[in-house]
C-alpha positions in Angstrom: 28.8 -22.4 -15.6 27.5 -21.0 -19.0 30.1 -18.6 -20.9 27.8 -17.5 -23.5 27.7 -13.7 -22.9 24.7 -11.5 -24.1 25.0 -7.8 -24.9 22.9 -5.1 -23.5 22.9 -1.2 -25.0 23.8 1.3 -22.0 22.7 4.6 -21.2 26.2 5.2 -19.0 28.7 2.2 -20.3 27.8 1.6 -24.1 27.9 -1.6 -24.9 27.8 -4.2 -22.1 27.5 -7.8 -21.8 26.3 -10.3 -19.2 27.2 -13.9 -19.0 24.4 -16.3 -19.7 23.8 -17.1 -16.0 23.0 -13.7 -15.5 20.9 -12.7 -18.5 18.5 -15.7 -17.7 18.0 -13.9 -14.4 17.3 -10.7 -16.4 14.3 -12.5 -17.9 12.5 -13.7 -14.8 9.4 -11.7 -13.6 11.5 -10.3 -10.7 13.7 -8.4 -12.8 11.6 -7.4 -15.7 9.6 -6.0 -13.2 11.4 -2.6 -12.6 11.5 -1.9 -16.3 7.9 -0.2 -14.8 9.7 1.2 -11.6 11.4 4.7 -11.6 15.0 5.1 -10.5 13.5 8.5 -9.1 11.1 8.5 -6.3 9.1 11.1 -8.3 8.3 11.3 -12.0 10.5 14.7 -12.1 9.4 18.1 -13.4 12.4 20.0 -12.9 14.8 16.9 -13.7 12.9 15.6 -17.3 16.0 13.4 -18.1 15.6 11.7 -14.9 11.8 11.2 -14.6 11.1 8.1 -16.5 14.7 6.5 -15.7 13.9 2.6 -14.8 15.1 0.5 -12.3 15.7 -1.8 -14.7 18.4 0.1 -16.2 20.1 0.5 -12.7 20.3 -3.0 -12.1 21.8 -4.1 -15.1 24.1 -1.7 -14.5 25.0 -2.8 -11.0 24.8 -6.3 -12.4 27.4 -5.1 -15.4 29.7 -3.5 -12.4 30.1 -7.1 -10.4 30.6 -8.9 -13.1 33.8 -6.6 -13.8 35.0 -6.1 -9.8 38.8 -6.6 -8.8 37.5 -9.5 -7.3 36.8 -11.5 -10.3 39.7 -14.1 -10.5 39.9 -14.9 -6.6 36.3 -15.8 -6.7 34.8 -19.4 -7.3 32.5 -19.1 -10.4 29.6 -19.9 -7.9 30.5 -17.2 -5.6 30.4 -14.7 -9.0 26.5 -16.3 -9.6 25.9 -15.1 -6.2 27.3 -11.5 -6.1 25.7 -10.9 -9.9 22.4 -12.6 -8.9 22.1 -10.1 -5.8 23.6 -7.2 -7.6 20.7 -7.5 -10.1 18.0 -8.5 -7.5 18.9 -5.6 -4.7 16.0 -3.7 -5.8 13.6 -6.5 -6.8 11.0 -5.9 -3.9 11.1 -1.9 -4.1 7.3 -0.7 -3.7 6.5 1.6 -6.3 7.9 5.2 -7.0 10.6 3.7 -5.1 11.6 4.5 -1.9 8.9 6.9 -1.0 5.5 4.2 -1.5 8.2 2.7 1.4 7.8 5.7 3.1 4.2 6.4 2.7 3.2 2.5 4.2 6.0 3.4 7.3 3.7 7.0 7.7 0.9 5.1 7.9 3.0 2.6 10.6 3.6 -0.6 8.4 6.8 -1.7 9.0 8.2 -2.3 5.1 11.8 -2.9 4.0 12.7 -3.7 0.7 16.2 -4.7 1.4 14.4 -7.4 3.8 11.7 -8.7 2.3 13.0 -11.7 0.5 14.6 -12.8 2.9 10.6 -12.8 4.8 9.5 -14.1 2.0 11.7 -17.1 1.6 12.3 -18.0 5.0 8.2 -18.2 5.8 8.2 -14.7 8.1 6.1 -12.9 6.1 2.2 -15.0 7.0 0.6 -12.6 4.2 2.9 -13.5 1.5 1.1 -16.5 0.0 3.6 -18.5 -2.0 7.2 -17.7 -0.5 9.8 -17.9 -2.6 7.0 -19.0 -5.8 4.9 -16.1 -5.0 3.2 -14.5 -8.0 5.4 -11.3 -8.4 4.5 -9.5 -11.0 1.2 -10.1 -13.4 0.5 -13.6 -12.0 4.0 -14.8 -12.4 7.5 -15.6 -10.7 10.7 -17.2 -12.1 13.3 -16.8 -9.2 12.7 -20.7 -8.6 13.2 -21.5 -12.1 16.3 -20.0 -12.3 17.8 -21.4 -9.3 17.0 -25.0 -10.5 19.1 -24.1 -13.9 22.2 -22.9 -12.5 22.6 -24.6 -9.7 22.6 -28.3 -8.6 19.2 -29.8 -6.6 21.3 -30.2 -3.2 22.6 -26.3 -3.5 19.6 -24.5 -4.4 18.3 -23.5 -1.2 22.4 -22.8 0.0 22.4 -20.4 -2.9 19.8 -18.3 -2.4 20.5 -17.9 1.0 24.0 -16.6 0.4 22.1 -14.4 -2.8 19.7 -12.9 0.4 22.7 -12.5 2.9 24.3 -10.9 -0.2 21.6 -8.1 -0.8 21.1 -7.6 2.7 24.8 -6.7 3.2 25.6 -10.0 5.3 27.6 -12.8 4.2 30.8 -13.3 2.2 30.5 -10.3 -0.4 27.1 -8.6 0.9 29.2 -5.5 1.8 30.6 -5.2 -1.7 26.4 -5.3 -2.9 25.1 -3.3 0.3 27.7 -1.2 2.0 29.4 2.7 2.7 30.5 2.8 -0.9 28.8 -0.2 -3.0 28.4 -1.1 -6.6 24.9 -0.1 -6.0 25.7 3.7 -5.1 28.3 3.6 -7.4 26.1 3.0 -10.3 23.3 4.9 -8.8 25.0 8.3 -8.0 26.6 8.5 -12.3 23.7 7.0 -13.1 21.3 9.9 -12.2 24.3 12.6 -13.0 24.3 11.4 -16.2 20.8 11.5 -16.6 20.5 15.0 -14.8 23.3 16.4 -17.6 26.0 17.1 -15.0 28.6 15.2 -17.5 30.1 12.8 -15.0 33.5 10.7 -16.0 31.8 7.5 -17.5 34.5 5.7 -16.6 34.6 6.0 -13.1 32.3 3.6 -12.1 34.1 0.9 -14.2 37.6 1.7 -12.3 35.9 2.0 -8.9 34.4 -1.7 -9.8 37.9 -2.8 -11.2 39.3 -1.4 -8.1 38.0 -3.2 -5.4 40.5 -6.2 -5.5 39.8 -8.1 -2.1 37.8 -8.4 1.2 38.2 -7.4 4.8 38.3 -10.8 6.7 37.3 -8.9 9.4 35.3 -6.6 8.6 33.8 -7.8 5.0 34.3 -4.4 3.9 35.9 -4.5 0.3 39.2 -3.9 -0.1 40.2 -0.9 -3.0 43.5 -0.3 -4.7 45.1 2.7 -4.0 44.8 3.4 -7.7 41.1 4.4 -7.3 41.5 6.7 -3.8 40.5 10.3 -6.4 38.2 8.2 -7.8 36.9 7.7 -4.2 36.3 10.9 -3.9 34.3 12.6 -6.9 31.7 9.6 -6.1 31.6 11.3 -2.9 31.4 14.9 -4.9 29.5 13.6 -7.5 26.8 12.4 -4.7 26.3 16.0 -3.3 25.6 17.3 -6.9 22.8 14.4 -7.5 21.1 14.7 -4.1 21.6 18.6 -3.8 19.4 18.6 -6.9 17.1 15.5 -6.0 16.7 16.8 -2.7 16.1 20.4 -3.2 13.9 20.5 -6.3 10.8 22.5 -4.6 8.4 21.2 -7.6 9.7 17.8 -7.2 9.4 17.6 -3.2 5.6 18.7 -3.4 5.3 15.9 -5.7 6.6 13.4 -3.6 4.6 15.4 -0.6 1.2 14.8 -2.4 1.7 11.0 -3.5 2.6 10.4 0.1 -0.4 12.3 1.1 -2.5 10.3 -1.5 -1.1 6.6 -0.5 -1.7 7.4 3.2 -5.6 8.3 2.4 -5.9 5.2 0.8 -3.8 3.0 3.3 -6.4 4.3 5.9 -9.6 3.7 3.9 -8.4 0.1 3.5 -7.8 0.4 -0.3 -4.1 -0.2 0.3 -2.6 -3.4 2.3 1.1 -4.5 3.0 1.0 -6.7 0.3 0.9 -4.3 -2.5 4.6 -3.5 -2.2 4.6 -5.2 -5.2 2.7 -2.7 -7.8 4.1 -1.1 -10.0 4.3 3.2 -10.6 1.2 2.8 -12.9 -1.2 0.3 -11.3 -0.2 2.1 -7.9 -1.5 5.4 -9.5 -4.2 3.9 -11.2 -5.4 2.8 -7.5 -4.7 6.0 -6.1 -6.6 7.7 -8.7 -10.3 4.9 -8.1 -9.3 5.6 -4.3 -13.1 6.3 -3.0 -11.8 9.4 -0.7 -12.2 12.4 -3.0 -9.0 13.9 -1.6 -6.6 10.9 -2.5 -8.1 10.8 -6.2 -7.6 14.5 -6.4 -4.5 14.6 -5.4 -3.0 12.5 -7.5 -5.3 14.1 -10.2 -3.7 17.2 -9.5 0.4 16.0 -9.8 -0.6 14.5 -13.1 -1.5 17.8 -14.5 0.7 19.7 -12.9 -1.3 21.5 -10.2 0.7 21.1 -7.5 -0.2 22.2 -3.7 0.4 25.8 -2.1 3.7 24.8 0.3 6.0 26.3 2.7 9.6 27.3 1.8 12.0 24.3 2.5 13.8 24.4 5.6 17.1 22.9 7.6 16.1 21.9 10.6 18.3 20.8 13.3 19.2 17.1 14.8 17.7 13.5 14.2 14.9 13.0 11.6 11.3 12.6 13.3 10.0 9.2 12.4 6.9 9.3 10.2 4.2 8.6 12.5 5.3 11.7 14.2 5.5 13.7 11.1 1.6 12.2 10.3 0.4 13.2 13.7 1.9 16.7 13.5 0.4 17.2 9.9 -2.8 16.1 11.5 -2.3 19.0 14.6 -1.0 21.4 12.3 -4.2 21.5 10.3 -6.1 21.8 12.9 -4.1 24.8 14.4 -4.1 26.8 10.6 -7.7 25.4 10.2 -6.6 24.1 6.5 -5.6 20.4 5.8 -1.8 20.3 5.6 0.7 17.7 5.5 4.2 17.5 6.4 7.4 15.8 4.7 10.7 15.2 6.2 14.0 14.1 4.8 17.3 13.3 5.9 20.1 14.8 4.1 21.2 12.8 1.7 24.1 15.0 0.2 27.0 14.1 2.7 28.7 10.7 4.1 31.5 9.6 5.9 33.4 6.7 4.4 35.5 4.3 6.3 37.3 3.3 3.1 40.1 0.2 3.5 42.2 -0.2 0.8 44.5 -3.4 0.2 47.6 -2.2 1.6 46.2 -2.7 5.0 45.2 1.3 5.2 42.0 2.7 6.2 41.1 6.4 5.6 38.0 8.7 6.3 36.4 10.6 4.4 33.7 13.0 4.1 31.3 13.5 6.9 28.1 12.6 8.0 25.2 15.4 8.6 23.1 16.8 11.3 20.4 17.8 10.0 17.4 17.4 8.1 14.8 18.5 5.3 11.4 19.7 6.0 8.5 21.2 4.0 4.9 21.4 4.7 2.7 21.4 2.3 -1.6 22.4 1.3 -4.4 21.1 -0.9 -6.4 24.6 -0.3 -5.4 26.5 -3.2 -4.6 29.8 -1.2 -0.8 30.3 -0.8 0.2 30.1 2.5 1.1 33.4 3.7 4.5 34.7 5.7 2.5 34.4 8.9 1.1 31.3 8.6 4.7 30.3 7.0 6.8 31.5 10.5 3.7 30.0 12.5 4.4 26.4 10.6 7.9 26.9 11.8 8.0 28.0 15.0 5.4 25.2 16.3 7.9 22.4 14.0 10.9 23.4 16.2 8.4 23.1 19.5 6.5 20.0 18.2 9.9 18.2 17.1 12.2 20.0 19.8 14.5 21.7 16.4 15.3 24.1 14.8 15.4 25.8 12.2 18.7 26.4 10.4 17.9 28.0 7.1 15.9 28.2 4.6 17.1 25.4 2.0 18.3 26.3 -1.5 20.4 25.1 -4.2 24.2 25.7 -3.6 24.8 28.9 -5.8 28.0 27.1 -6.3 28.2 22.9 -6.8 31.3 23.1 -8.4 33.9 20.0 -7.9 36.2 23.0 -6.4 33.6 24.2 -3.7 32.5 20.7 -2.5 35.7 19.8 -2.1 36.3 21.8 0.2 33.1 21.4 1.6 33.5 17.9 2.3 37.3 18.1 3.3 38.7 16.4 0.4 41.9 18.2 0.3 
């Protein structure tokens, strides 16, 4: 394999560089194409440092991460192509504005995976994608093909890109070091966006977590981390609830995402959106949006540009599983007609906690954190009257009958997100 190494200027590591192999990768249409897709699922109001943070960035980051693992010397130097290939191509078929277009196709009930549509793609399963593995990506071109036919020999081209898929889909050999509890892709991510947000995180973590995971789980797959790294372990997880306590419960920022999704559903049902145009990026998917002949999807998305955003509820804990999104459309849909104004509805898991499983190479296995049970909702109106207190505990009260909840609180920012008080919030002690 090549051993020429090409630099790259990072927001969160400085100066990092990527072996050949891997910086031919960085070139093909696949890649380049998230240099136009955010990081964020919303251009941020309340978060500026965050809004126009690429994709792009992220993966070279991720890629920069598995190129440095634990695991570096025990692996053949064709296993390494594999886990840097997949650690740079994990996000190559997000949909625009990331993983809420995703959302917005499953409201309108198109089944859409990002993490699984290569592997479609490649392996003929997906009848509307024209092309497979040579389909035109991004402006009219693809170069994943290319690539594979320069680093690897004719008879172990196809073996390698199925172990690259199995890789990003968190199967295989090393797909749970790419795709798992606690992954180089979450471990870039969650610094990543503290950085950008201005929460000063230890740059240096995600390095060490990367450095320490030294093995594999036979078993399990699940990597293996030195017990150098276990504190490390656990300001990711404490670092994680101050990025999606922020993402999460940014009110400006949740009616944004509320009105694209609004937006991409009116379109999907007028036929100006199809399956296929996963592949757009943020500003040909507004620029559709905004030609979208229903008035209400251009004005919508007319209205976030500026700044005008709906009248919406207070956002609200609600109790047990997340509704699916059909059944969040068709209560938006019976909602309206019960206020008699147009409203639509939003839902989210929360995102702040997990429970890890973590193994480390001594043969131990510890939990930690925990997992939570509940969810996110908001509801929000184009009719520029604010919804009143009534109207608000009406919108409630028929959530918690329509989606047998209820409500827990109303949802705020943690007065304190301190490293001290999440600690103890997630039982870290």
């Amino acid at each position: 394999m090549a051993s020429k190494f090409l630099s790259f200027y990072d927001s969160l590591y400085g100066d990092v560089s990527l072996n050949e192999t891997t910086t031919m990768l960085v070139s093909a249409p696949e890649v380049q194409r998230l240099r136009h897709v955010r990081l964020s699922n919303i251009d941020s109001v309340t978060m500026p440092g965050i809004s126009g943070l690429s994709r792009y960035e992220h993966v070279i980051g991720v890629a920069y991460l598995a190129q440095n693992t634990g695991l570096t010397k025990r692996l053949s130097s064709r296993d390494m192509v594999a886990l840097t290939a997949a650690a740079l191509l994990h996000d190559w078929a997000i949909t625009a504005f990331g993983h809420l277009v995703e959302e917005a196709f499953q409201y309108a009930g198109a089944s859409f995976n990002h993490e699984t549509k290569l592997y479609e793609i490649v392996m003929g399963e997906g009848a509307s994608e024209i092309g497979g593995v040579d389909r035109q990506f991004f402006r009219g071109r693809s170069g994943l093909r290319r690539w594979l036919e320069r680093v690897a020999p004719s008879s172990d081209v196809n073996n390698l890109l199925k172990d690259i898929i199995e890789c990003i889909s968190g199967k295989g050999k090393l797909g749970r070091v790419v795709s798992g509890d606690i992954d180089l892709d979450n471990i870039d991510n969650v610094f990543r966006m503290a950085f950008h947000m201005g929460l000063g995180p230890d740059r240096g973590i995600p390095r060490r977590l990367a450095a320490g995971i030294v093995g594999i789980d036979e078993v399990s797959g699940r990597p293996l981390f030195s017990r150098s790294v276990e504190s490390d372990i656990s300001t990711w997880l404490i670092t994680r609830r101050q990025v999606y306590e922020r993402l999460m419960l940014s009110e400006t920022d949740f009616v944004g995402k509320l009105m694209l999704l609004y937006a991409t559903v009116k379109a999907w049902q007028q036929g100006e959106l199809l399956d296929t145009d996963w592949n757009l990026v943020d500003d040909q998917f507004l620029s559709r949006l905004l030609k979208s002949r229903a008035k209400e999807c251009s004005d919508t998305v007319d209205r976030w540009l500026v700044g005008d955003v709906w009248a919406t509820t207070p956002l609200f804990w609600m109790t047990g599983r997340r509704p699916d999104y059909p059944e969040v459309l068709r209560f938006s849909e019976s909602l309206s007609i019960q206020l008699g104004r147009t409203c639509f509805a939003y839902c989210i898991k929360d995102k702040r906690d997990r429970k890890l499983d973590v193994m480390f190479e001594d043969g131990s296995c510890e939990s930690l954190g925990h997992e939570s049970s509940q969810w996110l909702l908001g509801v929000g109106s184009p009719v520029k009257k604010t919804l009143g207190a009534s109207q608000i505990r009406e919108i409630v009260e028929y959530a918690e009958s329509y989606f047998q909840s209820k409500q827990i609180s109303e949802a705020t920012i943690a007065s304190s997100t301190d490293a001290a008080s999440i600690t103890n919030q997630l039982g870290l002690l």
